[in-house]
C-alpha positions as CSV (number, residue, x, y, z in Angstrom):
1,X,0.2,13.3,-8.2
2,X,3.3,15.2,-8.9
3,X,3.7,13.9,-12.4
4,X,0.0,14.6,-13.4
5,X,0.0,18.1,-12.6
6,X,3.3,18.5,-13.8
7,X,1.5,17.4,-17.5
8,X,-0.8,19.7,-17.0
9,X,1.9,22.4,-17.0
10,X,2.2,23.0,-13.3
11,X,5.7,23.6,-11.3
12,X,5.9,20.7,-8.8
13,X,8.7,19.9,-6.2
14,X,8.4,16.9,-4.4
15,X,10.6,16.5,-1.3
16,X,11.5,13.3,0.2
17,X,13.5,11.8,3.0
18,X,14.8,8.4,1.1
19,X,17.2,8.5,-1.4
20,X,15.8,5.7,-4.2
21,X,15.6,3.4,-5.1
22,X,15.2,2.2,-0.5
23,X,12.6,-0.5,0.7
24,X,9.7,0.7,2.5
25,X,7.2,-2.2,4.7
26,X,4.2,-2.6,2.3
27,X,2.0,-5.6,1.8
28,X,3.2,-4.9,-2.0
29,X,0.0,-5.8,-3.7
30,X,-1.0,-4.0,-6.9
31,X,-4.9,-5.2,-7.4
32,X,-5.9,-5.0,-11.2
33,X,-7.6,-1.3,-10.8
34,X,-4.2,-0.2,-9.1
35,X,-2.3,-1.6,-11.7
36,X,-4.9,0.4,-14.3
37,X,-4.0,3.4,-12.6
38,X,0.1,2.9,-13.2
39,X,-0.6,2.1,-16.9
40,X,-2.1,5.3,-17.5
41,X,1.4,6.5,-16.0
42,X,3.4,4.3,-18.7
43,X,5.2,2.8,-16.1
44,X,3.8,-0.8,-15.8
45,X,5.9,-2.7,-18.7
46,X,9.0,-1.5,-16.6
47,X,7.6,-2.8,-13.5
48,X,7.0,-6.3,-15.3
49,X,10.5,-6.2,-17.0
50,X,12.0,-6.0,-13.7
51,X,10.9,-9.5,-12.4
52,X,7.3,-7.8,-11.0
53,X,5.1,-11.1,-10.5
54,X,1.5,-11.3,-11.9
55,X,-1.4,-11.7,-9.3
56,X,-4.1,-14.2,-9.8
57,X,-6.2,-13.3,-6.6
58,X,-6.1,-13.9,-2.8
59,X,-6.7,-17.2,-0.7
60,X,-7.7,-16.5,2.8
61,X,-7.8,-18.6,5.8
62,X,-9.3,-18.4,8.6
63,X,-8.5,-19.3,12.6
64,X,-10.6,-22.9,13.1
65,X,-9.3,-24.0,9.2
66,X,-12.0,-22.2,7.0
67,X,-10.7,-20.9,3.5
68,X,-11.5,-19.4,0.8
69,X,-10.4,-18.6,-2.9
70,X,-11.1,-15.0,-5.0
71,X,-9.9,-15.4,-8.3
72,X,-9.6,-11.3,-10.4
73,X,-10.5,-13.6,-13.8
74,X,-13.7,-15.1,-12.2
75,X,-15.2,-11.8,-11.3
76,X,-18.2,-11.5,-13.4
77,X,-17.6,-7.8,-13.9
78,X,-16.2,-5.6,-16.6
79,X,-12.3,-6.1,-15.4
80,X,-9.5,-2.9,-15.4
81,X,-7.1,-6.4,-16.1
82,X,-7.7,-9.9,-15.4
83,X,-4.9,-9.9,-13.0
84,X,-2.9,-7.6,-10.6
85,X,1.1,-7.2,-9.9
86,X,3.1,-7.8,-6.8
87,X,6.4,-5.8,-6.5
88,X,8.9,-4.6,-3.8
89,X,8.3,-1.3,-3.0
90,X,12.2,-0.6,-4.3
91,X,10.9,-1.3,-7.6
92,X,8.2,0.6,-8.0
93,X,8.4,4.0,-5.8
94,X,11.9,3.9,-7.9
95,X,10.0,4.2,-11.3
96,X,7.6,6.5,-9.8
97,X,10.0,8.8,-8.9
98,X,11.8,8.6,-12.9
99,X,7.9,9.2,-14.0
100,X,7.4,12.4,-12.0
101,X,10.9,13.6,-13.2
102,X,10.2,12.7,-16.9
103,X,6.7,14.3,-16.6
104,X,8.7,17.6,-15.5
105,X,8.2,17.4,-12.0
106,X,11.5,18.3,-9.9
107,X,12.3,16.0,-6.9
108,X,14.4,16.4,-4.0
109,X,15.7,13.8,-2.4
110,X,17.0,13.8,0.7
111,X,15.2,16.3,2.5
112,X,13.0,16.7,5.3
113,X,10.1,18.7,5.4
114,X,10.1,19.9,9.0
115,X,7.4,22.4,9.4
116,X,4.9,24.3,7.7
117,X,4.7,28.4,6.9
118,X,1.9,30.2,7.2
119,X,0.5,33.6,5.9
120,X,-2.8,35.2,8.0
121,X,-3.7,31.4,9.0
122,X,-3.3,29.5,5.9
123,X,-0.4,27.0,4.8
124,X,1.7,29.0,2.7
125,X,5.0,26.8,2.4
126,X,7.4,24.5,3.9
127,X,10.7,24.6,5.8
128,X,12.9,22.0,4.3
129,X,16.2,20.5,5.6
130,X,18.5,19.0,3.1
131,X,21.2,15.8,4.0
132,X,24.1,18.7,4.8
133,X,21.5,20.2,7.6
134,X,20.9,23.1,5.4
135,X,17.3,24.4,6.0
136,X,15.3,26.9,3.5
137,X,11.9,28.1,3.4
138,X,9.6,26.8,0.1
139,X,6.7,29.2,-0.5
140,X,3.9,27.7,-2.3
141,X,0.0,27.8,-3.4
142,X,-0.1,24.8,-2.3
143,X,1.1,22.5,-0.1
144,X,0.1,18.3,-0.5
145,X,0.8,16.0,2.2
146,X,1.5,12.4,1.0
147,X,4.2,11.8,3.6
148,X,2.5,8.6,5.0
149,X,1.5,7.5,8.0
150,X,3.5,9.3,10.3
151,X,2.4,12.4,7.9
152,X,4.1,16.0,9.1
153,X,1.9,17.8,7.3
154,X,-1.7,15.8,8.6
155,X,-0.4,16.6,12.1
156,X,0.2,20.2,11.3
157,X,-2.9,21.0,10.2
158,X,-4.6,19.3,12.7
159,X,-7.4,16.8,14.1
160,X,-4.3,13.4,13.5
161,X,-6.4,11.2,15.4
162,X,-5.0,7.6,16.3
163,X,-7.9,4.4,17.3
164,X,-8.5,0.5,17.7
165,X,-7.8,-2.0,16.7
166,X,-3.7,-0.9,17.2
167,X,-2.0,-3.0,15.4
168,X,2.1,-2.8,14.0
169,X,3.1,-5.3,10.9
170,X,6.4,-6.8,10.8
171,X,7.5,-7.2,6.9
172,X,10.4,-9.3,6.0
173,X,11.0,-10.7,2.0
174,X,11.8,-14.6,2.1
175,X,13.2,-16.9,-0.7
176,X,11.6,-19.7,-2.2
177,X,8.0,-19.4,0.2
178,X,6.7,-23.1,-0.3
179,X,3.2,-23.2,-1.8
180,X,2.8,-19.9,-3.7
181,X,1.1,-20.4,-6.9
182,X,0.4,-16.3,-7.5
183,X,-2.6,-16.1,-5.5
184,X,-1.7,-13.7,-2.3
185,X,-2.3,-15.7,0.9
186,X,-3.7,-13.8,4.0
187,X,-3.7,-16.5,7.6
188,X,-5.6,-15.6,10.3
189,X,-4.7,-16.6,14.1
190,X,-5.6,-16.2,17.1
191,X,-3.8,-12.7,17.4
192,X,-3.0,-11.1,14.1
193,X,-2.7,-12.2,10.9
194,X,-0.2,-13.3,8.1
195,X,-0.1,-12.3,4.5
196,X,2.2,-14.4,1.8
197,X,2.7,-12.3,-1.5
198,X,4.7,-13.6,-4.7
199,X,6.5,-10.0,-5.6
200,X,9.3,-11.5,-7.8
201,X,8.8,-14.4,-10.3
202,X,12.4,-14.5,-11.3
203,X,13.6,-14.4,-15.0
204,X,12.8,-10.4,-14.9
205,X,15.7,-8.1,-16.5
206,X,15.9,-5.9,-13.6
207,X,18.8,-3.6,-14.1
208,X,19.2,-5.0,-17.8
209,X,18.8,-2.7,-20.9
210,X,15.6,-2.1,-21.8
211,X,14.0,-2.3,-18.3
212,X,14.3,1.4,-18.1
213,X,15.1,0.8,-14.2
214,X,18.4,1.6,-12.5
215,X,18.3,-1.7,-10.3
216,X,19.9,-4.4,-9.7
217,X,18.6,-8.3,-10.2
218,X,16.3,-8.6,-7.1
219,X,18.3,-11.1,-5.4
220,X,21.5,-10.4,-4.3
221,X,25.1,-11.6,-5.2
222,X,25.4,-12.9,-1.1
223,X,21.9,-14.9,-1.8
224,X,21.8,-17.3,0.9
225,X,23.7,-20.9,-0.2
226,X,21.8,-22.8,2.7
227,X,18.9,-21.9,0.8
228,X,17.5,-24.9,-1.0
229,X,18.0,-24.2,-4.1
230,X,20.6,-22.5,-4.2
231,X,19.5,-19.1,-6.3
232,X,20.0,-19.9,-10.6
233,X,18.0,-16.8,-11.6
234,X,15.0,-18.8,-11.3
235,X,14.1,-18.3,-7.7
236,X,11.0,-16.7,-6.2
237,X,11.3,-13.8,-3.5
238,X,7.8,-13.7,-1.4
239,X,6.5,-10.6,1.1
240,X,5.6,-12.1,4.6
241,X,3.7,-9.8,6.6
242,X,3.2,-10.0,10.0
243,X,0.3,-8.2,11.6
244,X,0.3,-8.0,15.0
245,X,-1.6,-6.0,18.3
246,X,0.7,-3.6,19.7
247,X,0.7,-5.2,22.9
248,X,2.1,-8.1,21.6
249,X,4.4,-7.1,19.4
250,X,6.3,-5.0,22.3
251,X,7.7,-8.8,23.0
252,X,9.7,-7.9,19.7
253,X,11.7,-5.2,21.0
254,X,15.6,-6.3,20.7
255,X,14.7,-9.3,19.4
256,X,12.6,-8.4,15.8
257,X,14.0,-11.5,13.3
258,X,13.6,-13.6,16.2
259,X,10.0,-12.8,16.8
260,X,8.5,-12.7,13.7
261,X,9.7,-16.5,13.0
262,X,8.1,-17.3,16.1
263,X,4.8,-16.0,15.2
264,X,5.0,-17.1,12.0
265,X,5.6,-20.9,13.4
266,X,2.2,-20.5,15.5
267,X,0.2,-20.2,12.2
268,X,-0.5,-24.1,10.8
269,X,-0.8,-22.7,7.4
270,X,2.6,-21.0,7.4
271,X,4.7,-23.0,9.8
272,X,7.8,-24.2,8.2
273,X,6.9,-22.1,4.7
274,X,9.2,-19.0,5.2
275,X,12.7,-20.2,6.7
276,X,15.3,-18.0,8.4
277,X,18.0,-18.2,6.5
278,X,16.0,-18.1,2.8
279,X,15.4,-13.9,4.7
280,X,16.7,-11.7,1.5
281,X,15.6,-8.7,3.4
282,X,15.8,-7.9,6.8
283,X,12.6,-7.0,9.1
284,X,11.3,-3.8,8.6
285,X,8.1,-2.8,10.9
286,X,5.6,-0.3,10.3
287,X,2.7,1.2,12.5
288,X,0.0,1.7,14.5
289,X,-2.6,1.1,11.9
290,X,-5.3,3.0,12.4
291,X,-4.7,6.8,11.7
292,X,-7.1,9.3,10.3
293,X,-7.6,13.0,9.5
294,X,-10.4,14.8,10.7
295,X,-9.5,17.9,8.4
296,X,-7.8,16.6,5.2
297,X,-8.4,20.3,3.0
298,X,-7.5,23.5,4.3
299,X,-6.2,26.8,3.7
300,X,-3.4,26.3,1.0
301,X,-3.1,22.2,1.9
302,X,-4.4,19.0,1.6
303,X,-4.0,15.5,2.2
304,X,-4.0,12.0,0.2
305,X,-2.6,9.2,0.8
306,X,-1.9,7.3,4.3
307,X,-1.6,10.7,5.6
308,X,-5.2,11.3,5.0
309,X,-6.7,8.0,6.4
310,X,-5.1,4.3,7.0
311,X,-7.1,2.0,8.8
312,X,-5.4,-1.9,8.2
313,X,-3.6,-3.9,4.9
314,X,-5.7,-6.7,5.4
315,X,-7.9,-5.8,2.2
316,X,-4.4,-4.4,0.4
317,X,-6.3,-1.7,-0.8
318,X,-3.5,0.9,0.1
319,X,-1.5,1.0,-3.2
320,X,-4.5,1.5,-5.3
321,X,-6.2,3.8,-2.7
322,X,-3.3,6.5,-2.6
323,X,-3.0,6.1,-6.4
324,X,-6.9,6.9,-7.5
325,X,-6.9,9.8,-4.4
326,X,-3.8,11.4,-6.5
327,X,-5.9,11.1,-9.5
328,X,-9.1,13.0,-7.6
329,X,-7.3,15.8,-6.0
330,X,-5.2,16.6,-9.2
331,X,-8.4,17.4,-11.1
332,X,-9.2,19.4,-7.7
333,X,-5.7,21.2,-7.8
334,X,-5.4,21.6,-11.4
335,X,-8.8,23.6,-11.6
336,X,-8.3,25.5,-8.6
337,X,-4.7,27.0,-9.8
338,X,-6.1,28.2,-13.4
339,X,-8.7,29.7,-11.9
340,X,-6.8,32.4,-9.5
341,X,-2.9,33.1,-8.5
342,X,-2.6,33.3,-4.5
343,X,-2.4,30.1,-1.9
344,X,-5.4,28.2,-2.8
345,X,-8.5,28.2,0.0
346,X,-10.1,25.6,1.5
347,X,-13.7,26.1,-0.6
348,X,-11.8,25.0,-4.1
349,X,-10.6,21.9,-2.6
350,X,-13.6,20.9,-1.1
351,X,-14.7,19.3,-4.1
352,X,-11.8,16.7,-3.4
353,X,-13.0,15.9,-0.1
354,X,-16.1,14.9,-1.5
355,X,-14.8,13.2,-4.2
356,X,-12.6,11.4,-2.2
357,X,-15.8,10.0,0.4
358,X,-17.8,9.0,-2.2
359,X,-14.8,7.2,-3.5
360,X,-14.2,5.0,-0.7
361,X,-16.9,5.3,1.4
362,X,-17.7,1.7,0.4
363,X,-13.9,0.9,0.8
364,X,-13.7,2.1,4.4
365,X,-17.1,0.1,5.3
366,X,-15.4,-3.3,3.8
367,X,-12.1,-2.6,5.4
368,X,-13.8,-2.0,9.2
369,X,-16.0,-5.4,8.6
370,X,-13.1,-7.6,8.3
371,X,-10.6,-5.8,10.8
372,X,-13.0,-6.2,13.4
373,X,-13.8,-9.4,12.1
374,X,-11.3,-11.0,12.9
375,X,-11.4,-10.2,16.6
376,X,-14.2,-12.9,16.7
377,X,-12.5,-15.8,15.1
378,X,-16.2,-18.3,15.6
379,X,-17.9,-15.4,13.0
380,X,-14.8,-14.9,10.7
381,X,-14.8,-18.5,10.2
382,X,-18.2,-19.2,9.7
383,X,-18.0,-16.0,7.2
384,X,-15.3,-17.6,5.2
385,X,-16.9,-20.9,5.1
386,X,-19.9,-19.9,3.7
387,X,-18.6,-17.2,0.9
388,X,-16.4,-20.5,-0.2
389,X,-19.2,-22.9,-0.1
390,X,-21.9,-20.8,-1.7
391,X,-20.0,-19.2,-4.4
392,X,-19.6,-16.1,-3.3
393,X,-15.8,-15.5,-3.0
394,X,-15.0,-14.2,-6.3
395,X,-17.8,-11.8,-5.2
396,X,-16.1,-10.4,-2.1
397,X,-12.1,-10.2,-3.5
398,X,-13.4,-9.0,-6.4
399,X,-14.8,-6.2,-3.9
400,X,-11.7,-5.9,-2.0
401,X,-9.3,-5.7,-5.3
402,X,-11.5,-2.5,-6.5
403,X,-12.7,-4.4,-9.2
404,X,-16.7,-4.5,-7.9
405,X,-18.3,-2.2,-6.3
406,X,-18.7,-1.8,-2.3
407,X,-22.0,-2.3,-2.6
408,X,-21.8,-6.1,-4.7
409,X,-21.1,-6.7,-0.8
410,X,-22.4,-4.3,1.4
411,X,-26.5,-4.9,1.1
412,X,-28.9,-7.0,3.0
413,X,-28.3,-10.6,0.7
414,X,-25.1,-10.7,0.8
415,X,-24.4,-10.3,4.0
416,X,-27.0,-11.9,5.2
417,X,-25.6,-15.3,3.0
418,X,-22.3,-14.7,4.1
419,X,-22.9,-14.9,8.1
420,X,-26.6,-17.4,8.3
């Protein structure tokens, strides 16, 4: 968002806590119509020079050992790109950052955007803390929260509401995953779920000339040697996500690496895939799922991104979702700083709220049908068997990877072929 409305001749600052490049948990999954979405922000070459591995669709299995396969080529649909990318977050948010600074944009790194000002009721600014303690006060027009799921600004404003199912994944990046052939992998159990994810295909350039990134070869020089093979530069690196109720993973506390093995070893389909000591990067764990904003406009602020609604990765629609609601509210913002020169109300940015819900209305639906899904493993099963045996799975990945329309699934037919 930053960089578009810094082309449009804006003055942006972007604050933010990390210093980049940093990992961040993510299911790191770029469908074709996220990857669409980076392309129009000229950074996608660089993403693929730096060892970013191509995405061919998603295999999913289910409890009692159905499965299915969703091809992005086999949709029969007018594609953004026949396939999508898989990257660590490192990578990209890294490049993201040089595009908003290239595109004019300034960004602060570093600093911590601790509370809000206000001027007769609306948002009029922020107070910012720097890495020596420093604070200041920011006045603005406007004032966007994308600081995630644990947003600062969503909670400020008001109506942060937290629901069910409560789950916290536990993301680690393994070595050499057996099995991966570029299709992501999502296993369902009993509790939880996990996803398998190809994000580096080895051979990329990474901190080489011409990969206009300032990072090092994924792997690094400490690369595990009991690690069959040992690493050549040809190696694979895979995401393993472990999604979990809360109430079982409070068993992890003191004991994370240790855990999410365990779990892992319960699932038939990934048992023995993702080894201990092939771990490249340690644990990181992210959560409650589940977060929304009842008020995502108002006086001088809005919200995109997690901050404004998360719900579960299963679908890995997250990526793409906080990339097209950038592109929606910068039309908003744009139109609504040309037209006037004080903190912008709630009425100009209304038009985003509504964009935004007709957006992913559909998206939302989808996303609540399989999370709850999965709590009745008999139906998710059944569900999975028959979208594989009748055909219909390029259909419904081809929904979840923003390619098709919500509504190729959501209408009497198909659901009704999917579950009979």
């Amino acid at each position: 968002m930053a960089a578009r409305l810094a082309v449009m001749g804006h003055r942006v600052l972007v604050v933010d806590r990390a210093v980049f490049p940093r990992d961040k948990p993510c299911s790191e999954y770029l469908s074709p119509a996220a990857v669409a979405e980076l392309e129009r922000l000229g950074v996608v070459a660089d993403l693929e020079a730096a060892g970013a591995a191509p995405l061919l669709g998603t295999r999913v299995f289910g409890a009692r050992g159905a499965q299915l396969t969703g091809s992005f080529d086999q949709v029969a649909y007018p594609r953004p790109r026949a396939r999508g990318l898989a990257v660590a977050r490192r990578i990209l948010d890294a490049r993201l950052v040089q595009a908003a600074r290239a595109a004019g944009a300034e960004v602060r790194e570093a600093t911590v955007v601790e509370d809000l000002l206000y001027q007769d009721g609306a948002v009029a600014g922020a107070v910012l803390r720097d890495a020596r303690g420093q604070r200041s006060a920011l006045h603005a027009r406007l004032v966007v929260g994308a600081d995630g799921l644990r947003s600062v600004v969503a909670r400020r404003i008001g109506r942060r509401r937290h629901g069910s199912p409560s789950r916290l994944a536990f993301v680690a990046h393994v070595a050499d995953v057996a099995g991966l052939d570029g299709h992501a992998e999502m296993h369902v159990g009993p509790e939880g779920y996990v996803g398998l994810n190809r994000i580096w295909a080895g051979g990329g350039e990474g901190g080489k000339a011409g990969s206009g990134l300032a990072e090092v070869p994924y792997l690094p020089p400490g690369f595990p040697p009991s690690c069959p093979p040992a690493f050549t530069g040809a190696a694979t690196v895979a995401n393993v996500a472990l999604v979990v109720p809360a109430r079982l993973a409070s068993q992890a506390r003191g004991r994370v690496n240790q855990f999410f093995f365990q779990q892992l070893d319960r699932l038939p389909g990934v048992a023995g895939r993702a080894r201990a000591d092939c771990m490249v990067r340690p644990v990181l764990v992210t959560g409650p799922f589940a977060a929304w904003s009842g008020r995502i406009v108002t006086n001088g602020a809005l919200l995109i991104g997690d901050a404004a609604e998360f719900f579960d990765p299963f679908t890995g629609e997250g990526i793409y979702s906080a990339l097209k609601g950038a592109g929606l509210a910068a039309d908003v913002v744009h139109r609504a700083l040309v037209s006037g020169s004080g903190i912008v109300p709630a009425w100009q940015l209304e038009p985003y709220r509504l964009a935004r819900r007709s957006a992913f209305l559909g998206k939302w639906a989808i996303e609540r049908l399989v999370g709850y899904g999965m709590l009745l493993p008999a139906l998710f099963d059944r569900a999975v068997h028959r979208l594989e045996a009748r055909g219909m799975s390029h259909t419904f990945v081809g929904v979840t990877a923003d390619i098709l329309p919500a509504r190729a699934v959501l209408n009497p037919w198909f659901l009704a072929r999917m579950v009979l």
